[in-house]
C-alpha positions in Angstrom: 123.4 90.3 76.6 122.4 92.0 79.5 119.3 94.2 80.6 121.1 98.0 80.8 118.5 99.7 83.4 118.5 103.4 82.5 117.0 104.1 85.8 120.0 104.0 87.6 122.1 105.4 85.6 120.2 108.8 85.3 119.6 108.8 89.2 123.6 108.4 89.2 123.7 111.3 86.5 121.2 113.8 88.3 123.0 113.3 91.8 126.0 114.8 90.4 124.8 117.3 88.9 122.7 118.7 92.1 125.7 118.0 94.0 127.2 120.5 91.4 125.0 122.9 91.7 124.9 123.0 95.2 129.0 123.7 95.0 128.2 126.5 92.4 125.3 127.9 94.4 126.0 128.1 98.5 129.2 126.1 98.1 130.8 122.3 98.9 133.4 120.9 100.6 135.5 118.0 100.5 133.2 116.4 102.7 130.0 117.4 101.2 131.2 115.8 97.5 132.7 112.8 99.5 129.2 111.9 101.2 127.2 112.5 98.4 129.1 110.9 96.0 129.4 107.9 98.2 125.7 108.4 98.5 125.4 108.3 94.8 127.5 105.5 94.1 125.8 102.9 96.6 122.5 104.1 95.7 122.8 103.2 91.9 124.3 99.9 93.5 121.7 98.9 95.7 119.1 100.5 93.1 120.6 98.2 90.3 120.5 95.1 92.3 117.1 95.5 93.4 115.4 95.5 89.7 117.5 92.9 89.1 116.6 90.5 91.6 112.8 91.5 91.0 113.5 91.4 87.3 111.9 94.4 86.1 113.4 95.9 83.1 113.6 99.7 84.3 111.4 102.1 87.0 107.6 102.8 87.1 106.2 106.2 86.8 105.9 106.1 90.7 109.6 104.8 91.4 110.8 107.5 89.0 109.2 110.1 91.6 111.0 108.1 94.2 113.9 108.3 92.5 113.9 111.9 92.4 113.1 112.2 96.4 116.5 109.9 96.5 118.7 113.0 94.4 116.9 115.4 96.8 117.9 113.3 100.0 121.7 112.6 98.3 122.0 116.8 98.2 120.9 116.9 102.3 123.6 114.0 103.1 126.1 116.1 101.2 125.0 119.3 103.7 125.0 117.4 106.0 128.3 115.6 105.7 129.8 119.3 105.3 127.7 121.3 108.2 130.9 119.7 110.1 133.7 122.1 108.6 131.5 124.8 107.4 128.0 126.8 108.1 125.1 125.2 106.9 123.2 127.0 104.4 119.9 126.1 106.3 117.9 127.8 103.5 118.9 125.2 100.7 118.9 122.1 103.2 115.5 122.7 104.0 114.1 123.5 100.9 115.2 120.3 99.6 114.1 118.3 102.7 110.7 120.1 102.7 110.2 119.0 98.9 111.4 115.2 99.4 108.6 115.3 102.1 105.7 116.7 100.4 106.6 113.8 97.4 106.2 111.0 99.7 103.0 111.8 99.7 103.2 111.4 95.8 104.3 108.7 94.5 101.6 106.1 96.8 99.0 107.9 94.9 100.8 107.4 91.3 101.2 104.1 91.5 97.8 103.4 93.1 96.5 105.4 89.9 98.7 103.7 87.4 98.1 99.9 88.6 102.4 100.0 89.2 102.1 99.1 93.1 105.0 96.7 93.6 107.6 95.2 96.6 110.1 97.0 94.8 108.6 100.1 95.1 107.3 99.9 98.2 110.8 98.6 99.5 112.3 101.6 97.3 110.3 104.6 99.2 111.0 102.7 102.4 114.4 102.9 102.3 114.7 106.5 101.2 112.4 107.5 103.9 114.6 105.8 106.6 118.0 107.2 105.4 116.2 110.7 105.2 115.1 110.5 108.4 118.6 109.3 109.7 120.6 112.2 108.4 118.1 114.4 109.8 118.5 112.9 113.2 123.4 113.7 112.4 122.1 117.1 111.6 119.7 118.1 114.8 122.1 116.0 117.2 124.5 118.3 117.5 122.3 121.2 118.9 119.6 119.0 120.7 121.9 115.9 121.9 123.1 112.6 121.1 120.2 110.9 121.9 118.3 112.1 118.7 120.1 109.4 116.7 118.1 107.0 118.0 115.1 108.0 115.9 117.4 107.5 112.6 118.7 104.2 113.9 115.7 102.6 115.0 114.2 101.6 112.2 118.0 99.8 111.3 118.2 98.5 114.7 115.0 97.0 114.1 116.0 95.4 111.0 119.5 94.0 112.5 117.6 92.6 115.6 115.2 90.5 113.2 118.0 88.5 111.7 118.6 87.3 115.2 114.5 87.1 115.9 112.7 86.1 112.7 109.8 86.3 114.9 110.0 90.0 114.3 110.1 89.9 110.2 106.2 88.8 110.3 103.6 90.4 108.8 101.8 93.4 110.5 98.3 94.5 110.8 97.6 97.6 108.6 97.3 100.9 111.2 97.2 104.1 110.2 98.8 105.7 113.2 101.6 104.1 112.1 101.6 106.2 109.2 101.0 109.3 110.9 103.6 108.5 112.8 106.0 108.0 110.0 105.2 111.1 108.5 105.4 113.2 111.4 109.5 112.1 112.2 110.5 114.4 109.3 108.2 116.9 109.4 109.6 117.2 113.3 113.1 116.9 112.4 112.7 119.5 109.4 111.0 122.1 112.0 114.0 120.7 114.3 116.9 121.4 111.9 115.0 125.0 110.6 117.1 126.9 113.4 113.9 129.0 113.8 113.1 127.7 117.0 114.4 128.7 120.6 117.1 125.9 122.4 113.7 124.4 124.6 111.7 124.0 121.4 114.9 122.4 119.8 114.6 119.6 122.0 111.3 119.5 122.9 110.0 118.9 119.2 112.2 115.8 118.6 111.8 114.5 121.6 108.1 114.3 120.7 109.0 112.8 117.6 111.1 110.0 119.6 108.1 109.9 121.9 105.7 108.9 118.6 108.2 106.3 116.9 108.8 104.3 121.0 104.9 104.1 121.0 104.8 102.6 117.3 107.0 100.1 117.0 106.8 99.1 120.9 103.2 98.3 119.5 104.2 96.4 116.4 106.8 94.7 119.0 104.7 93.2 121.0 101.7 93.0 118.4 104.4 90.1 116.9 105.6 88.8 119.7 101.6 87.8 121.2 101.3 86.5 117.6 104.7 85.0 117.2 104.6 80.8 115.8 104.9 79.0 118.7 106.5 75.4 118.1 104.1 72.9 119.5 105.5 70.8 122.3 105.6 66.7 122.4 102.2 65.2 123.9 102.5 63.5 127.3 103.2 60.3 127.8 99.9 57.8 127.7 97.5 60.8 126.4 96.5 61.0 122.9 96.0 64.6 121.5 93.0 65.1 119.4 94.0 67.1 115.7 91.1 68.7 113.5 89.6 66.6 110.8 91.9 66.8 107.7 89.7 67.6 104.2 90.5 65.4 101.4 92.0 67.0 98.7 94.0 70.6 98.6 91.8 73.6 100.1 92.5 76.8 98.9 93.1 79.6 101.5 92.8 83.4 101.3 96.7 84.9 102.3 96.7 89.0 102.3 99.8 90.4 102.0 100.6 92.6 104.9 103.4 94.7 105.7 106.4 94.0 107.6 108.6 96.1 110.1 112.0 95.0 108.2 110.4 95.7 104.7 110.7 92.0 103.5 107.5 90.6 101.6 105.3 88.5 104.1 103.6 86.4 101.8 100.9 87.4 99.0 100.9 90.5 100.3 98.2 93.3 99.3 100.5 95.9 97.4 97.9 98.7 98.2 98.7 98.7 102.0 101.3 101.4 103.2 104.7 100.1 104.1 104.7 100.7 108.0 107.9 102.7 108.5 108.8 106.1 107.9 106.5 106.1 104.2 102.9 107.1 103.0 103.3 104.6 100.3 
């Protein structure tokens, strides 16, 4: 008999009822319940498929908080998604984006104090981060210019370029400017997509943000490519290659765990080290 994962499921049942009481309270549209109900739908998907394939039976205290910054982020996609038909009530969509930011900061420290550090989870806050941080760059596009996108699609363009270059799925050096970094794109965007600023400020402050996420991965970038595995050619012909002494008998070696651009595991990695993008996991 299958493993029923409640997590989910209440994820699921907590989306919609935002989603409803965001239609009751500043009103929905068509394309507000469409997004986030799409939203809702892959989410429980994705999250489903994930604790199965890392067979854990349901969420830790730290993915439930998580969890809860994912139902904040489904009611700004749903804004979002209906900003294009009808005013945005900026009040709402930055209350809830202000709150999903300040929890990043929460659920790192609850699983660091509860021993439930995990791939999952750190793969988990990742991905909510990233898809915050995208729908922040549709909504401040419109009013600063299409270039803004490419802080929301550069982590994914990231991820798609390292199926073609696995040299770029390798593990990272920890850095704490990268985390900085990661938490300054939605504090930026927020500040962006407040409307409180004048036009010059509009673009100026996510243009700093783009500025900040260039320098960081262009860093990682070509941290991995000086340290990519480079095959080792045939010797020449009539020379004879010295290789180091080989111990008899199996040598143990010491592997940290590291984090990785694409959000893949990178070996024994040490759960306690921040996921590099857009998290303070």
């Amino acid at each position: 008999m299958p493993t029923v994962r409640t997590g989910p499921v209440i994820g699921l049942i907590f989306q919609i009822v935002l989603l409803a009481g965001l239609a009751g309270t500043v009103g929905l549209g068509g394309a507000g319940w469409l997004a986030g109900l799409a939203y809702a739908a892959v989410g429980h998907a994705v999250l489903s498929r994930g604790l199965r394939r890392c067979g854990a039976a349901g969420l830790g205290p730290a993915d439930r908080v998580t969890l809860t910054r994912a139902v904040l982020v489904g009611g700004v996609t749903a804004l979002v998604a209906d900003s294009a038909y009808r005013p945005t009530p900026v009040g709402v969509l930055v209350a809830l984006t202000a709150v999903a930011l300040l929890l990043d900061a929460v659920d790192g420290r609850v699983a660091r104090r509860t021993g439930t550090a995990s791939a999952f989870g750190a793969r988990f806050d990742m991905e909510v981060d990233a898809f915050l941080i995208l729908v922040l760059s549709l909504h401040v596009a419109p009013s600063a210019g299409g270039w803004v996108l490419a802080i929301g699609a550069m982590r994914y363009a990231f991820v798609a370029a390292a199926r073609v270059l696995p040299w770029l799925r390798g593990p990272l050096p920890a850095r704490y400017w990268r985390k900085v970094v990661a938490a300054a794109q939605g504090v930026l965007l927020l500040v962006a997509a407040s409307g409180a600023l004048p036009r010059t400020l509009t673009v100026l402050v996510p243009a700093v943000a783009l500025a900040l996420l260039v320098e960081s991965f262009g860093r990682d970038v070509g941290w991995l490519w000086r340290h990519r595995p480079v095959p080792a050619g045939p010797p020449r012909a009539g020379r004879t290659v010295p290789g180091p002494a080989l111990p008899v008998g199996p040598v143990p070696l010491p592997i940290r765990r590291h984090p990785t651009r694409t959000g893949e595991p990178a070996g024994d990695r040490d759960l306690s080290v921040a996921p590099p993008v857009l998290s303070l996991r």
